[in-house]
N, C-alpha and C positions, 0 to 999 in steps of 0.2 A: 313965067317960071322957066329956071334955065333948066338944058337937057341931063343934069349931074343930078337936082333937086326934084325931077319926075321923074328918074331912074329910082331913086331914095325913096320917094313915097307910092310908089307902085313893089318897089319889093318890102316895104312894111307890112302893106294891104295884104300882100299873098302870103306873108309870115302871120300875121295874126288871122287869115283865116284860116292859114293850115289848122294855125290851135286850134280853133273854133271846130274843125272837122274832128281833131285827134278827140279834145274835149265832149263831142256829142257821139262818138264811136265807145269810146271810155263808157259812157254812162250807159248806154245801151245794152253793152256786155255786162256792167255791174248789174243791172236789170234783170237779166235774162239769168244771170248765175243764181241771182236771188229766189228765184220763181220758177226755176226749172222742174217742174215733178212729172213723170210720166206713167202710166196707167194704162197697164194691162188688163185683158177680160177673156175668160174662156170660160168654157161649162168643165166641171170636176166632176165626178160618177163617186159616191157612196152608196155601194151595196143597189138595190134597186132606186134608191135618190137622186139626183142630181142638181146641181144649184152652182152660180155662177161663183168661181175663185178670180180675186182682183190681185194682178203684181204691178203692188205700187214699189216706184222707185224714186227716191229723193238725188237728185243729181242736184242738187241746189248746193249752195256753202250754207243756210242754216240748217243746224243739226235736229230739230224737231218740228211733228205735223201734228194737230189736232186732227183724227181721221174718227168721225161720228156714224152713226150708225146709215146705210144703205136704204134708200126708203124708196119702193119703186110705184110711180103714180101716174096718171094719165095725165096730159099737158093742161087741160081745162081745169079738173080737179083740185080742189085743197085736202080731201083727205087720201093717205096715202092704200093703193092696195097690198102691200106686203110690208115688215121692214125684216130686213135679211142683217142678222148681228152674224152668223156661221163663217159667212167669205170674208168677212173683216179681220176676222182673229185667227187665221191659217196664215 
């Protein structure tokens, strides 16, 4: 191979992997914008009550969340001991 024609195919090589990097950096971020939700928790005081209020925040580019009711349960368990619909709907 003469030294013009492995000049040539060494800067191919590092041109097509740059894509390969720009291309697997691209989809990463497309990912992440997809799926971004972040979720806040703090305890709320009504009157002598108090129960936890969640700020959910959708930073995602889709525009809606199916957000189902709160059910809090011990890790071994299948049934649940509480389900809390109150901090969903504030």
């Amino acid at each position: 191979m003469t030294f013009w024609a492995e000049v040539l195919a060494i800067f191919i090589g590092d041109v097509l992997a740059s894509v390969l990097l720009v291309l697997w950096y691209v989809m990463i971020q497309w990912f992440l914008r997809a799926t971004d939700v972040t979720v806040g928790y703090a305890w709320k005081w009504e009157a002598k009550d108090f129960h936890p209020s969640f700020d959910i925040r959708n930073r995602a580019s889709s525009r809606s969340y199916l957000l189902a009711n709160i059910a809090y349960k011990r890790s071994a368990e299948e049934q649940p001991l509480a389900i809390d619909n109150k901090s969903v709907g504030e």
